[in-house]
SERO-4910 file (N, C-alpha, C, O; in steps of 0.05 Angstrom, whole numbers):
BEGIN
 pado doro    nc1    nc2    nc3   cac1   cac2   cac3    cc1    cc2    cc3    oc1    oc2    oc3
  Unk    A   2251   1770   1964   2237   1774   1939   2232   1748   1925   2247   1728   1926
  Unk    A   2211   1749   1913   2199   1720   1897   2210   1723   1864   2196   1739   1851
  Unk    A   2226   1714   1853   2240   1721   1831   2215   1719   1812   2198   1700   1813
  Unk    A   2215   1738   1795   2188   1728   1778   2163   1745   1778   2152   1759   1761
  Unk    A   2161   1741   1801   2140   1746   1821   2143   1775   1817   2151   1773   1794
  Unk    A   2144   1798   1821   2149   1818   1831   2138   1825   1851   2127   1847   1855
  Unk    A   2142   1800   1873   2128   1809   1903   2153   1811   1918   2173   1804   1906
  Unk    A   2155   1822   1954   2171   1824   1966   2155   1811   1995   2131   1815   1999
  Unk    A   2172   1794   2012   2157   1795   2034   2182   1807   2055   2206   1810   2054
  Unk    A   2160   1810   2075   2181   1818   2096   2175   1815   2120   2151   1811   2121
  Unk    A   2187   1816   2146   2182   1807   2173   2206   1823   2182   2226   1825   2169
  Unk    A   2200   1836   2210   2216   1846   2224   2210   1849   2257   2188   1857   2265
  Unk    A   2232   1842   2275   2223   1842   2300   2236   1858   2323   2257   1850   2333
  Unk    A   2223   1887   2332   2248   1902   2342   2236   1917   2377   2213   1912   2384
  Unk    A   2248   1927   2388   2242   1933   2421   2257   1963   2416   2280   1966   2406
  Unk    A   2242   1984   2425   2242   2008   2437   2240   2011   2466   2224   2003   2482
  Unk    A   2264   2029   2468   2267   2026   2501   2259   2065   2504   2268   2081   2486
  Unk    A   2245   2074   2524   2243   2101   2522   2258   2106   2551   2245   2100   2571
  Unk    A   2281   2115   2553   2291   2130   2583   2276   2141   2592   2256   2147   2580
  Unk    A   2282   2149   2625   2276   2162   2634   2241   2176   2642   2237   2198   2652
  Unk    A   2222   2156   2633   2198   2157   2638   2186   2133   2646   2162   2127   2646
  Unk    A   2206   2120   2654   2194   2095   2675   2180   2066   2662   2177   2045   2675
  Unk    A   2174   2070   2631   2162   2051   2613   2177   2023   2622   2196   2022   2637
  Unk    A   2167   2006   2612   2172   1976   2602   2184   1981   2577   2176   2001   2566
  Unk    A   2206   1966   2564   2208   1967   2541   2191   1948   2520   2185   1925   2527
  Unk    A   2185   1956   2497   2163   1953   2481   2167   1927   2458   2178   1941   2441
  Unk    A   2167   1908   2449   2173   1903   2437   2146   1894   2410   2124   1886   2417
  Unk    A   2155   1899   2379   2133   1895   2360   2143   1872   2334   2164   1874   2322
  Unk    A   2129   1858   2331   2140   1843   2304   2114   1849   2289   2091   1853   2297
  Unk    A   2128   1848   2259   2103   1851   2248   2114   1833   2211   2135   1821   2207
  Unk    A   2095   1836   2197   2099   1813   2173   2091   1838   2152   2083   1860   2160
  Unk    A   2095   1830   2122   2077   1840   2107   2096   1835   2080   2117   1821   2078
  Unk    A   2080   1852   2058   2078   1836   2027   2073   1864   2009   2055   1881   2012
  Unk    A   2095   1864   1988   2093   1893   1967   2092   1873   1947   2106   1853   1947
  Unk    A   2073   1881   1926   2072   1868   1901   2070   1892   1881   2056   1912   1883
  Unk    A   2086   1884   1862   2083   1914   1840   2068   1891   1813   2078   1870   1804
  Unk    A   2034   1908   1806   2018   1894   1794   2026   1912   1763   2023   1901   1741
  Unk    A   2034   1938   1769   2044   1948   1736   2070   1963   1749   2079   1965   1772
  Unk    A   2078   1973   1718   2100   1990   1729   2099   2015   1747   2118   2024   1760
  Unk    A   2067   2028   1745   2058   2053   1761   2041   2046   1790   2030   2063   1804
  Unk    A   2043   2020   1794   2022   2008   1816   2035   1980   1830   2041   1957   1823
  Unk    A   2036   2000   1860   2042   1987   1875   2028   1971   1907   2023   1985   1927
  Unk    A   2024   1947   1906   2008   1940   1934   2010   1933   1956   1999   1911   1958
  Unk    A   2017   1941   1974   2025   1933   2001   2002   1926   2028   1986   1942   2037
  Unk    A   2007   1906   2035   2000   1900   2058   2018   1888   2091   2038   1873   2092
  Unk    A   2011   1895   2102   2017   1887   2137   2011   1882   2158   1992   1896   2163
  Unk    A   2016   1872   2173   1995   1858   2206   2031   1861   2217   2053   1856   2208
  Unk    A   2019   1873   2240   2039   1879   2265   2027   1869   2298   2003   1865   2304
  Unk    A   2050   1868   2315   2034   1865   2341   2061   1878   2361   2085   1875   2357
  Unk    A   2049   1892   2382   2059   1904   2399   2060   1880   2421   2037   1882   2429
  Unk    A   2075   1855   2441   2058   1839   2446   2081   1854   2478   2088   1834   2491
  Unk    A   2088   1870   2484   2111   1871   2509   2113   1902   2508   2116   1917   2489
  Unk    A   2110   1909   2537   2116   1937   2542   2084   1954   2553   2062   1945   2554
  Unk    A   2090   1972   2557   2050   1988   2576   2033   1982   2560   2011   1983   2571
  Unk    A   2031   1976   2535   2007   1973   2515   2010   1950   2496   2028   1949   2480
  Unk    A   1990   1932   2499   1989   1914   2469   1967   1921   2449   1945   1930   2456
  Unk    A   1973   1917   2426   1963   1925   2404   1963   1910   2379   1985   1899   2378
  Unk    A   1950   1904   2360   1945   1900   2339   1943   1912   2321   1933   1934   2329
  Unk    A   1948   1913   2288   1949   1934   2274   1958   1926   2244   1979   1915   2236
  Unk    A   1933   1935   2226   1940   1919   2198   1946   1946   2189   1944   1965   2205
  Unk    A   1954   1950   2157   1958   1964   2142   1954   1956   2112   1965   1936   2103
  Unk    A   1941   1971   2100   1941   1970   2072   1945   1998   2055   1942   2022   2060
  Unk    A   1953   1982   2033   1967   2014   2006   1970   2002   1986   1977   1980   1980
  Unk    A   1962   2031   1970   1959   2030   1941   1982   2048   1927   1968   2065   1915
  Unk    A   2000   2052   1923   2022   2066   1909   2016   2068   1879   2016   2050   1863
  Unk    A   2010   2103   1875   1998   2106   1836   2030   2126   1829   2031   2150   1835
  Unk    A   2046   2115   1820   2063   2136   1806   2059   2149   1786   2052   2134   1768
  Unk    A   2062   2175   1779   2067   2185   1751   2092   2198   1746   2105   2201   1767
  Unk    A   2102   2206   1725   2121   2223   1713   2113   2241   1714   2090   2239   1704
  Unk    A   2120   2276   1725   2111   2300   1707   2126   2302   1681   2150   2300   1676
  Unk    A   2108   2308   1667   2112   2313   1640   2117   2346   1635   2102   2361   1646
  Unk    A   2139   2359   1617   2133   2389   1614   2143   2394   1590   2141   2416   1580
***
């Protein structure tokens, strides 16, 4: 977390192994960034990569998080 900032970053790098169906095991790292711009609004982004295992892949993500309270 960026003190101040109300951003977060993050990175993570992990391998899925699936038994018993003969795969490669998989492995994906990916990066990304939550920034809270109000107290009800939240922004996230991410870029990932699959780069090991039957399939490589690429893959961004973006989000908008709107909270409200119910009121009654």
């Amino acid at each position: 977390a960026l003190p101040l900032k109300s951003t977060l970053l993050l990175a993570d790098l992990f391998a899925e192994k699936f038994e018993g169906i003969g795969r490669k095991t998989d492995v994906t790292a990916e990066i990304g960034v939550r920034h809270q711009w109000r107290p009800q609004v939240v922004f996230s982004a991410g870029l990932g990569r699959h780069f090991r295992g039957s399939g490589f892949s690429t893959f961004l993500n973006l989000g908008l998080t709107l909270s409200n309270a119910l009121q009654f």
